[in-house]
TIMAR-405698 format. One record per residue (C-alpha): residue number from 1; residue in one letter; chain; x, y, z. Coordinates in pm, 1 decimal. Each point is the difference from the previous one (the first is absolute). Layout:
% TIMAR-405698
NUM|a|A|X|Y|Z $
...
//
This chain:
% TIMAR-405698
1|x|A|8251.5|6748.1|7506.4 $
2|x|A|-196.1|288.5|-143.4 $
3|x|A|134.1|-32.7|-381.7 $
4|x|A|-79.8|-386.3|83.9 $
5|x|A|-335.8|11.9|71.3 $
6|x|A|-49.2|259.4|-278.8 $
7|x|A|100.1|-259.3|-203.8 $
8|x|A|-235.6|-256.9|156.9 $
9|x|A|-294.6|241.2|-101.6 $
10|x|A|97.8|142.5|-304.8 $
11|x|A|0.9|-358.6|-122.2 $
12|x|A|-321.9|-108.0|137.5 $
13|x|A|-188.1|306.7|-123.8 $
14|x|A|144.4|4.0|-336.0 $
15|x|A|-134.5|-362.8|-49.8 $
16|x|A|-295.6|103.0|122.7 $
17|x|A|35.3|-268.3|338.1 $
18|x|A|-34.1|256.4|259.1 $
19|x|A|-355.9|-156.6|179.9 $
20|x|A|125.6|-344.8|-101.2 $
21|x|A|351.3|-15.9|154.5 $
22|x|A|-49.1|-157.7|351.1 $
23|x|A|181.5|288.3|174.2 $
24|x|A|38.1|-183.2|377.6 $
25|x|A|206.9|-280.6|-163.8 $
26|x|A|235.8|263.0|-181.3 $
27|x|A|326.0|-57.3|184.7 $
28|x|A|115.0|341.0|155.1 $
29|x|A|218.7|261.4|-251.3 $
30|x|A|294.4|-83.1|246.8 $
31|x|A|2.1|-358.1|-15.5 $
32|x|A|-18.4|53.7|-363.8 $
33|x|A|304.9|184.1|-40.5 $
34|x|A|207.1|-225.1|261.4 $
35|x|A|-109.5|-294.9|-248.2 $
36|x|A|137.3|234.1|-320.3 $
37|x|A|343.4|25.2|212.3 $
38|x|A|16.4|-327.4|96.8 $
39|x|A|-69.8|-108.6|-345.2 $
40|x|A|299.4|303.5|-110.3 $
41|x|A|269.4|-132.7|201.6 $
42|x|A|-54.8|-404.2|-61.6 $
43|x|A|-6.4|115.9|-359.4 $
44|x|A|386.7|154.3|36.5 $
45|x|A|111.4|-223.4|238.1 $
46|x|A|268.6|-189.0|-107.5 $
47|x|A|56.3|-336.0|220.2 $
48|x|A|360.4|-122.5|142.9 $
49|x|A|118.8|-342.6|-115.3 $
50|x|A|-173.4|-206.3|296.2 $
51|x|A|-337.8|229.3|54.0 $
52|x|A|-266.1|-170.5|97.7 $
53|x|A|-308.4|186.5|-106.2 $
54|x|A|-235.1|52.9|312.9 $
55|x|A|-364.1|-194.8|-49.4 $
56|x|A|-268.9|187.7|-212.6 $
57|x|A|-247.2|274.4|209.6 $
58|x|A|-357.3|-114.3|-24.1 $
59|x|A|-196.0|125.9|-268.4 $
60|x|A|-152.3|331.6|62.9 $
61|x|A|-384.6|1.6|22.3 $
62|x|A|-182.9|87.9|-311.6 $
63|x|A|-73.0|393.3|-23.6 $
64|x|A|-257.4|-13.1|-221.5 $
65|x|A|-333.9|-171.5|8.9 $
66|x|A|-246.2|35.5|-298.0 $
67|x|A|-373.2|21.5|137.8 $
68|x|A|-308.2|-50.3|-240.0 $
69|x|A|-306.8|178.6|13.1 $
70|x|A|-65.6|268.4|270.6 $
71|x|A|260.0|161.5|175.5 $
72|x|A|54.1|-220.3|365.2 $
73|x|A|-7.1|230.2|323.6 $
74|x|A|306.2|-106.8|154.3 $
75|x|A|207.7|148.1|-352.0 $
76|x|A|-246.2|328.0|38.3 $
77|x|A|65.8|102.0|328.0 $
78|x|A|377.9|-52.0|-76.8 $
79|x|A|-72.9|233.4|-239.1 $
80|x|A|-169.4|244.1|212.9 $
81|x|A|292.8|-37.9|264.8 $
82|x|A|297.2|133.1|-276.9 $
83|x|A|-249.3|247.6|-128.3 $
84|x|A|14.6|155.9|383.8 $
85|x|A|375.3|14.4|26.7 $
86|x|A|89.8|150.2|-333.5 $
87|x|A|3.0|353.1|-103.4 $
88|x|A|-262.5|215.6|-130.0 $
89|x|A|123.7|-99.1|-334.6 $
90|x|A|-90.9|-348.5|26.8 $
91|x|A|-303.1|16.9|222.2 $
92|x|A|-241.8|41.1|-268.4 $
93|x|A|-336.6|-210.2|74.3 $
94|x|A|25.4|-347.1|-293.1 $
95|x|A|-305.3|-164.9|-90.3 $
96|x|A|-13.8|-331.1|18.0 $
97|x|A|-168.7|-29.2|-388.3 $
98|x|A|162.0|325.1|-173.5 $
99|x|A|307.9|-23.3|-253.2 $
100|x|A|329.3|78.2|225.0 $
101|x|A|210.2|230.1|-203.0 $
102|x|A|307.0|129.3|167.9 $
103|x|A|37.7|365.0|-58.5 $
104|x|A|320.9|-23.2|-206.6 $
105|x|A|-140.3|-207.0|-239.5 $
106|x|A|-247.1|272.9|-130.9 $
107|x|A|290.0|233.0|-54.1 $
108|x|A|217.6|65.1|-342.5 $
109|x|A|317.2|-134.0|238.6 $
110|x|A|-39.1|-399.5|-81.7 $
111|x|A|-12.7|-217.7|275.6 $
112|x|A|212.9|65.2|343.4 $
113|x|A|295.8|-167.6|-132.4 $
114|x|A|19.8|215.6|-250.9 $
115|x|A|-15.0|282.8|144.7 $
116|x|A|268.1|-122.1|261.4 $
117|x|A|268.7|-100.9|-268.3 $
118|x|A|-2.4|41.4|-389.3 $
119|x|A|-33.8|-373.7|-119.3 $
120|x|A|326.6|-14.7|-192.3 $
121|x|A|170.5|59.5|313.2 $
122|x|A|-139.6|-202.5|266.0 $
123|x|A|243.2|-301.8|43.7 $
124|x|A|-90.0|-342.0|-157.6 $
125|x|A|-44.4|-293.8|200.5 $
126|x|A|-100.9|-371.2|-80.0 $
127|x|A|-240.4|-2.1|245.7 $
128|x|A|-188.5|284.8|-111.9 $
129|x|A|-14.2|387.7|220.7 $
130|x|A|173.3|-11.1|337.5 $
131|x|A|-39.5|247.2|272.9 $
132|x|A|209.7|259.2|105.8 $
133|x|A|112.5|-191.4|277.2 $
134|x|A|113.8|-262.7|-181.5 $
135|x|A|167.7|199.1|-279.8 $
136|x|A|211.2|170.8|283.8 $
137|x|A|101.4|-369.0|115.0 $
138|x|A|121.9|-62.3|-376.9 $
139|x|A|191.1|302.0|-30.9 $
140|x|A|174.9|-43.4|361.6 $
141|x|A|37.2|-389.0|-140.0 $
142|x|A|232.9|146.0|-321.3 $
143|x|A|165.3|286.4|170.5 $
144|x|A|133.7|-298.6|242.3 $
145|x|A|65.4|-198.1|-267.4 $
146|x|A|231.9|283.0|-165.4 $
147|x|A|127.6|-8.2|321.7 $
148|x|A|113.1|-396.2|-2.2 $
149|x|A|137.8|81.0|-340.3 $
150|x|A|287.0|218.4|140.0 $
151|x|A|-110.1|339.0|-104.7 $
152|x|A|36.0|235.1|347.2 $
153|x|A|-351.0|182.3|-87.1 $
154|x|A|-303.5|-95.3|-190.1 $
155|x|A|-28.0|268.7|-264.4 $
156|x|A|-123.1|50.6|-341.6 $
157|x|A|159.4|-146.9|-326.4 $
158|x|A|255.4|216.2|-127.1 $
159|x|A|-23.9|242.8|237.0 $
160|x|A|356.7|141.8|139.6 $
161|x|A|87.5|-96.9|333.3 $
162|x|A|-27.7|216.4|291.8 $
163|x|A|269.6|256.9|94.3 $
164|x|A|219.1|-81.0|276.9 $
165|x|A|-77.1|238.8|258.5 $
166|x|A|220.0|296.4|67.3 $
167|x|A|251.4|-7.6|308.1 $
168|x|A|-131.6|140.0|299.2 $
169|x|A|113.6|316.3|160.7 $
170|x|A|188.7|-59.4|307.5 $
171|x|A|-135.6|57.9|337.0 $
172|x|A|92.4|241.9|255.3 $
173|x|A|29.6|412.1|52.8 $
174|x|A|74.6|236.3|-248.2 $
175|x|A|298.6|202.3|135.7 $
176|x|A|-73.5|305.7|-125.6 $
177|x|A|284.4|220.3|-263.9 $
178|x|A|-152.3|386.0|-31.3 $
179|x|A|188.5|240.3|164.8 $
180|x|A|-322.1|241.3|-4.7 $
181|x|A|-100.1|176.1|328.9 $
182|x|A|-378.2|79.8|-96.4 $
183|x|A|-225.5|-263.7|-193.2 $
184|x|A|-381.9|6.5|-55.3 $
185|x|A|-199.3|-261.0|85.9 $
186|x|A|-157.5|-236.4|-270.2 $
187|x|A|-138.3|-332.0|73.8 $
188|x|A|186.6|-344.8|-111.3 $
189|x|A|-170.2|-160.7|-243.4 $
190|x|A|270.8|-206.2|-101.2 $
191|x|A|361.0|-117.5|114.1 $
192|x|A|203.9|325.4|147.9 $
193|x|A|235.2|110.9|-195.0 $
194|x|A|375.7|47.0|232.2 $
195|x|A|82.8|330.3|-217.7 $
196|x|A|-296.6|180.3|152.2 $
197|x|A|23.2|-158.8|362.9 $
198|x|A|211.2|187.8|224.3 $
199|x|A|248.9|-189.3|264.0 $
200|x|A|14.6|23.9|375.0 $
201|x|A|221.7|268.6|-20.9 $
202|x|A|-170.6|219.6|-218.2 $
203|x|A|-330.8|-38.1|177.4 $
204|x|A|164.1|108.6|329.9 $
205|x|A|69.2|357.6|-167.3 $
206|x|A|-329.0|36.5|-163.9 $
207|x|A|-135.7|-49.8|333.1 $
208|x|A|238.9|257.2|185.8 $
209|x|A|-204.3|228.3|-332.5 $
210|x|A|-295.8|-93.5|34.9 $
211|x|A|30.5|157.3|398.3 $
212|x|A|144.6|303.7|-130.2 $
213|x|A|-224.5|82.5|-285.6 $
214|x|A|-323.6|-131.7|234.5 $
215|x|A|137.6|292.7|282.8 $
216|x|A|66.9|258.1|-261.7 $
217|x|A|-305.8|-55.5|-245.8 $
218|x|A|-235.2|-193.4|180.4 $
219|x|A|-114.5|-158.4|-327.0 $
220|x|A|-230.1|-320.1|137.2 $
221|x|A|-89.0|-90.9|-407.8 $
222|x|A|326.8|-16.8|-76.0 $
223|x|A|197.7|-147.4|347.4 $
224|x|A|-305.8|-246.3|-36.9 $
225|x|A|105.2|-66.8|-379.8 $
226|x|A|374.5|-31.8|68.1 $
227|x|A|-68.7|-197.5|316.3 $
228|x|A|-222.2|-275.8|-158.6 $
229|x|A|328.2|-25.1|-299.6 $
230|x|A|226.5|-21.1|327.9 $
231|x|A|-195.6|-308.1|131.7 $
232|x|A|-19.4|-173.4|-297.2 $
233|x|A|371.8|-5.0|-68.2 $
234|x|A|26.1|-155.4|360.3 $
235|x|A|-240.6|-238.4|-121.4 $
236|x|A|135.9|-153.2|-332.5 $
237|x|A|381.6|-28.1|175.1 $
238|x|A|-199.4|-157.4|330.7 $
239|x|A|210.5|213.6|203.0 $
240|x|A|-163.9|-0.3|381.6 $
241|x|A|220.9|157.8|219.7 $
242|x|A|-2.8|292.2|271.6 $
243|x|A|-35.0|204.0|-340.3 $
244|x|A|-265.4|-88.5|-124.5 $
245|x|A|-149.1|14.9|310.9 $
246|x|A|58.7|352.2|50.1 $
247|x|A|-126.8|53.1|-320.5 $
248|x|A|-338.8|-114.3|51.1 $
249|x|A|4.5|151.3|339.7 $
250|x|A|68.5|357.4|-132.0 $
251|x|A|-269.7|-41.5|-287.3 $
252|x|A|-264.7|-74.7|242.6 $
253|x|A|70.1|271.4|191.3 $
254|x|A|-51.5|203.2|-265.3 $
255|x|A|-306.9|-107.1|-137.3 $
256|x|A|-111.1|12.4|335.2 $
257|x|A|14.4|328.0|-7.4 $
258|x|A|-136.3|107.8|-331.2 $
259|x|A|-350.5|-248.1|95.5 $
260|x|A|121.7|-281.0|-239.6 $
261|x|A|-129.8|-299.9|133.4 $
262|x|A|50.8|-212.5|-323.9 $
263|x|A|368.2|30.0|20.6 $
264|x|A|35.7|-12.0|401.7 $
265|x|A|-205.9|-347.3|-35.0 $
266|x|A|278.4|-134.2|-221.5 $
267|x|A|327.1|153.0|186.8 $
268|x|A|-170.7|-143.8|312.0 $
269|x|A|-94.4|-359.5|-126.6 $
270|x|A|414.0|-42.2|-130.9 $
271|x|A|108.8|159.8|353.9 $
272|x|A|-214.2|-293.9|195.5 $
273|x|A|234.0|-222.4|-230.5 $
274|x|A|289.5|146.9|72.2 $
275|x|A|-4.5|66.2|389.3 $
276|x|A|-43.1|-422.8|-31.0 $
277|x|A|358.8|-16.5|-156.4 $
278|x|A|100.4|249.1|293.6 $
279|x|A|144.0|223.5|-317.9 $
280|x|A|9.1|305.2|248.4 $
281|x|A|-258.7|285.2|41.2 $
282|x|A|-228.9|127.5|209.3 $
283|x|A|-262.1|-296.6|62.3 $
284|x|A|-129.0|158.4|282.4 $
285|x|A|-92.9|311.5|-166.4 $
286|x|A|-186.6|-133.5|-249.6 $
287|x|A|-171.6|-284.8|218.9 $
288|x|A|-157.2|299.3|158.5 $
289|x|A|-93.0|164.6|-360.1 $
290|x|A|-143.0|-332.1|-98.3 $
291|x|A|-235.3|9.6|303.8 $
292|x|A|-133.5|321.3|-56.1 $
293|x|A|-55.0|-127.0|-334.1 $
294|x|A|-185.6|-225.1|118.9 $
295|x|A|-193.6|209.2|186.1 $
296|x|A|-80.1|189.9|-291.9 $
297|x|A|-117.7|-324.9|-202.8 $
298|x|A|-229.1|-123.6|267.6 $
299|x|A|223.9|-319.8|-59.5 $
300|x|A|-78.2|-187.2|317.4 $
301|x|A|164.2|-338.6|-140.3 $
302|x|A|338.9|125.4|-79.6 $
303|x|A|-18.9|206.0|308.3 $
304|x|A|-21.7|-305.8|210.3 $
305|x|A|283.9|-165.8|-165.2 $
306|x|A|214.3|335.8|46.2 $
307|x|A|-77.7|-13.9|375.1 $
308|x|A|83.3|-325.6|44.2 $
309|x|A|371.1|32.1|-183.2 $
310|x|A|63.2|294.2|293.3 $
311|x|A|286.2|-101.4|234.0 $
312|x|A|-24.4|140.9|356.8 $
313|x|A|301.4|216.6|-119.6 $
314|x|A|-136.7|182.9|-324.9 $
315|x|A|-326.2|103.0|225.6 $
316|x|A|185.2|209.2|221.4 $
317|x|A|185.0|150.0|-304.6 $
318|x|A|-177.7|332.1|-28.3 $
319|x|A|-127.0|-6.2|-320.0 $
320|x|A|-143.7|-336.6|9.5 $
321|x|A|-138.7|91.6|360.3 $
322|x|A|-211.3|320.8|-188.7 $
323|x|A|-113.4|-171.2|-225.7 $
324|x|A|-160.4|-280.2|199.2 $
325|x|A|-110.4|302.7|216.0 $
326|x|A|-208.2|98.9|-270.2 $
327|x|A|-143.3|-294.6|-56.4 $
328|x|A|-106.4|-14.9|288.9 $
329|x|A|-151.9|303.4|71.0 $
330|x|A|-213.1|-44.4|-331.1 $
331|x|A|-113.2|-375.5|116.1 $
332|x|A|-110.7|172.8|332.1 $
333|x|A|-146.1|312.6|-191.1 $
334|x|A|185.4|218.3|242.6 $
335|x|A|28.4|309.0|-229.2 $
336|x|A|141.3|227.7|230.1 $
337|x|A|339.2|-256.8|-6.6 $
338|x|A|7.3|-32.9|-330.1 $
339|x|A|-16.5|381.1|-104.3 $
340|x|A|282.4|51.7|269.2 $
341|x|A|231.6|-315.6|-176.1 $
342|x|A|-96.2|179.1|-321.3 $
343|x|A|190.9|304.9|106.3 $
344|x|A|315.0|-182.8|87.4 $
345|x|A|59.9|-282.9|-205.5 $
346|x|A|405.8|-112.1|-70.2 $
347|x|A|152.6|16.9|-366.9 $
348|x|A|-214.4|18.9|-260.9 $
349|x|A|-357.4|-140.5|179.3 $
350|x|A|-164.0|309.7|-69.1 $
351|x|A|-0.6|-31.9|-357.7 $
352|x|A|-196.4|-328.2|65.0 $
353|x|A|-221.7|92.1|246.2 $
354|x|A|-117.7|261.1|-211.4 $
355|x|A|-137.4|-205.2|-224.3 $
356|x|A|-258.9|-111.3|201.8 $
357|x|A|-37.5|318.1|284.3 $
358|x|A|-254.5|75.2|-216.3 $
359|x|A|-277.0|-255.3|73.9 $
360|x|A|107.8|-36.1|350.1 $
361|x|A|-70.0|399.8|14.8 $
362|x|A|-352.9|-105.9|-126.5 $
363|x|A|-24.3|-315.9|288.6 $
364|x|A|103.0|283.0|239.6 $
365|x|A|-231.6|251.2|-96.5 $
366|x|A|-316.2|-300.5|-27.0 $
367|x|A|129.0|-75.3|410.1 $
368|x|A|-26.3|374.3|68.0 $
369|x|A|-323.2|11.2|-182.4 $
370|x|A|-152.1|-262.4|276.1 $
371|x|A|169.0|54.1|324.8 $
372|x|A|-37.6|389.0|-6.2 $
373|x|A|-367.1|203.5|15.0 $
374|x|A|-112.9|229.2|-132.0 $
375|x|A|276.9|152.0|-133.8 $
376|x|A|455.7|30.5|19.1 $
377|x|A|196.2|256.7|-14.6 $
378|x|A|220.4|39.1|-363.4 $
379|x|A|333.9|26.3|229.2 $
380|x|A|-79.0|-302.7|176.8 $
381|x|A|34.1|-181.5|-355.8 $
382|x|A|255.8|123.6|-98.4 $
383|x|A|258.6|-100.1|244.0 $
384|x|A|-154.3|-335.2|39.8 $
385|x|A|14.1|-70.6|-342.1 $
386|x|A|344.0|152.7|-49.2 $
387|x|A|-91.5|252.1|-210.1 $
388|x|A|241.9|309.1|-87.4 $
389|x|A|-272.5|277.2|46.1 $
390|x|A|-360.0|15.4|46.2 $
391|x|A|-28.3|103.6|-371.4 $
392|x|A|114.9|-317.9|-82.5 $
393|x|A|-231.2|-180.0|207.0 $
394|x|A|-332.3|185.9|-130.2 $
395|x|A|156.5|-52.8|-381.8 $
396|x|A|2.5|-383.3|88.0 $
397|x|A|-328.0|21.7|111.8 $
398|x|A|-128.3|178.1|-297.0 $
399|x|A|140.5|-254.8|-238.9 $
400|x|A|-165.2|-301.8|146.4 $
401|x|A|-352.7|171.1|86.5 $
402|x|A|-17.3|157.3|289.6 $
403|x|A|-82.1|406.7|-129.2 $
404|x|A|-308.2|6.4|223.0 $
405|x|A|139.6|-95.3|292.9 $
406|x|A|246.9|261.4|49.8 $
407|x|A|-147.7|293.4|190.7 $
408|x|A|157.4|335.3|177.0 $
409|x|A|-114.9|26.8|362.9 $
410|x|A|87.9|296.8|195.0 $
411|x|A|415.5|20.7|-90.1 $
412|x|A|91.5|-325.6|-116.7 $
413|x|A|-138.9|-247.1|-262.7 $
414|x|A|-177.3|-353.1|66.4 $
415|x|A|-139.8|-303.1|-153.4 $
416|x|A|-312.4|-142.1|64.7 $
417|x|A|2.0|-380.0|97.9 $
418|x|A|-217.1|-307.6|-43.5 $
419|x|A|-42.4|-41.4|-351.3 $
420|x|A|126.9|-301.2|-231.2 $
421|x|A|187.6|237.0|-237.4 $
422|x|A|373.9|-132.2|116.0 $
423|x|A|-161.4|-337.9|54.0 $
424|x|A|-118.9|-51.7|-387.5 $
425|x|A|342.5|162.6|-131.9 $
426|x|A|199.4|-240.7|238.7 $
427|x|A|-142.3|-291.2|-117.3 $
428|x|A|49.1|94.6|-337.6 $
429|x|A|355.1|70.3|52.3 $
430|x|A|112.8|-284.8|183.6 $
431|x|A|-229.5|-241.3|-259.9 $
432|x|A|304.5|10.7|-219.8 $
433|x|A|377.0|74.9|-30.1 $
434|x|A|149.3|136.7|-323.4 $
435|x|A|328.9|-146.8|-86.9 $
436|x|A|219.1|-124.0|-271.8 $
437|x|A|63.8|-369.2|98.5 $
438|x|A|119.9|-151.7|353.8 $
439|x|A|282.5|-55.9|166.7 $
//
């Protein structure tokens, strides 16, 4: 519609008809161009032996309307209407008496047409220049026709025809040919080739090395290397068994414990998969890493949908039943619980919860901060907070702010209380959680 009302004004302004074209009886750009296509297809319609043609459509009102003399007020204020929704470009104040001059015309470039298409290559027609609309409707009209005349495509004369396209590869797993116990891990960027995949029995003694070299070594950059090739050979043969459970199990763990959360997220998120399939494992254990996870994340949504997947059976399992004890504890704000569950937590919860005993050490320390005047002793802190020693309690202190509040008093050491110190640094460190991705 744009390019067709271009048109509409190019034409009038290079005739010099703008202020005597009566604008309100132009038909709209759209009803233009449905009267181009209706004109198109009756044009390459070609009637069956007993078509009756349908009666003629009434004669479209006359667009144009030549006015003598001064310019009426009905064409002006159409004038003044299109002026107001055009752009910048076009919303130039006219005078009703000056010269109208489009600003192409003034340039070296020839008139718009020209500058749109070189003239020897702009297609001929009897009837004179077309619009784009309607030269698409001719060139859809002869690839058709090519069509009718029993050649599969529409293509150019003397051009080749198109290749046949190549067979596909068949579908389904790789099953895997390398007898290699340690790979590296690169990432597919094409088809797997079966040489370098290893099969189900091979992976089951890398795995028995990878335990042996992990206990011996204790190499994370590697194990993690070797254990990422490991998964990925499980992947491209689609092998989901008890295996492959155990594998991602046993990586977990072990970027549990060396603080990788980037890799625990993905081990966990194919475990939730696989306890589904009931391939084996220990669900329950990692239901209760994946709340304290949660925890961790502040993820309230995924939390609820965790709770409400617990049977009445895997709450009284004891993992599952400390972790749910932690969460509540922190919903309460009971501190004194939760430093007491942080001492004792089953399998590997500890190496989760100390990723966030840090700002609940700070939410502590704000409560103390409140509830006790004028001042607490440094002991008292340190075995509600579950410190190791009281040096390590006054070094935590020191790194979050709190130098002038320690003071010696007779034979022990205190901190002063009632001060937003602990309050500022645990809002900062609960206003964000630093992690690779999510389960």
């Amino acid at each position: 519609m744009e390019q067709r009302l271009r048109e509409v004004i190019t034409n009038a302004a290079q005739s010099n008809m703008l202020s005597i074209y009566n604008w309100e009886a132009m038909p709209l750009p759209q009803q233009m161009i449905a009267e181009d296509r209706k004109r198109a297809v009756l044009g390459s319609f070609v009637p069956p032996p007993n078509f009756v043609p349908p009666p003629p459509p009434p004669p479209p009102p006359v667009p144009l309307s030549f006015m003598p003399g001064p310019v009426a007020t009905p064409a002006h204020s159409g004038s003044e209407r299109l002026r107001k929704r055009k752009s910048s470009e076009l919303s130039a104040d006219i005078d009703d008496n000056t010269q109208i001059h489009p600003p192409w015309r003034t340039k070296k470039g020839g008139s718009l047409e020209d500058r749109i298409s070189a003239p020897d290559k702009r297609p001929k027609f009897e009837n004179g220049p077309v619009s784009k609309s309607s030269l698409s409707l001719e060139q859809r009209r002869r690839r058709f026709e090519d069509y009718r005349s029993g050649s599969n495509s529409p293509r150019k004369q003397g051009s080749s025809p198109a290749p046949a396209p190549a067979p596909a590869e068949p579908l389904g797993p790789v099953v895997g040919r390398s007898q290699k116990l340690e790979k590296n891990y690169f990432r597919l960027t094409s088809a797997p080739n079966p040489d370098d995949v290893r099969p189900l029995p091979v992976l089951k003694q890398t795995l028995e090395l990878l335990k042996k070299k992990w206990r011996q070594d204790n190499n994370y950059g590697w194990a993690c290397d070797q254990f990422k090739s490991l998964r990925q050979d499980l992947t491209v043969q689609h092998i989901k068994n008890e295996f492959t459970t155990s594998v991602y199990e046993i990586h977990a763990r072990i970027a549990l414990e060396k603080g990788d959360l980037g890799e625990y997220n993905q081990c966990q998120s194919q475990l939730r998969a696989l306890y589904q399939q009931n391939l084996g494992g220990h669900p329950i254990e990692f239901k209760a890493y994946r709340i304290l996870y949660y925890i961790y994340t502040d993820n309230k949504t995924d939390m609820n949908n965790v709770l409400s997947e617990l049977t009445p059976t895997e709450k009284q399992a004891p993992a599952i039943k400390h972790a749910l004890a932690v969460r509540s504890a922190l919903a309460l704000g009971n501190y004194h619980q939760f430093f007491k569950l942080y001492l004792d937590p089953p399998n590997m919860g500890a190496y989760l919860m100390d990723m966030f005993i840090e700002r609940e050490r700070l939410a502590a320390l704000a409560y103390v901060s409140k509830a006790y005047k004028p001042a607490v002793r440094l002991r008292f802190i340190t075995e509600e907070l579950a410190f190791e020693s009281d040096e390590e309690a006054a070094q935590f202190m020191l790194d979050h702010g709190g130098k002038e509040l320690l003071e010696e008093k007779d034979d022990y050491v205190r901190m002063r209380t009632g001060h937003r110190i602990f309050e500022d640094a645990k809002e900062a460190a609960f206003a964000s959680v630093d992690i690779k991705g999510q389960i």
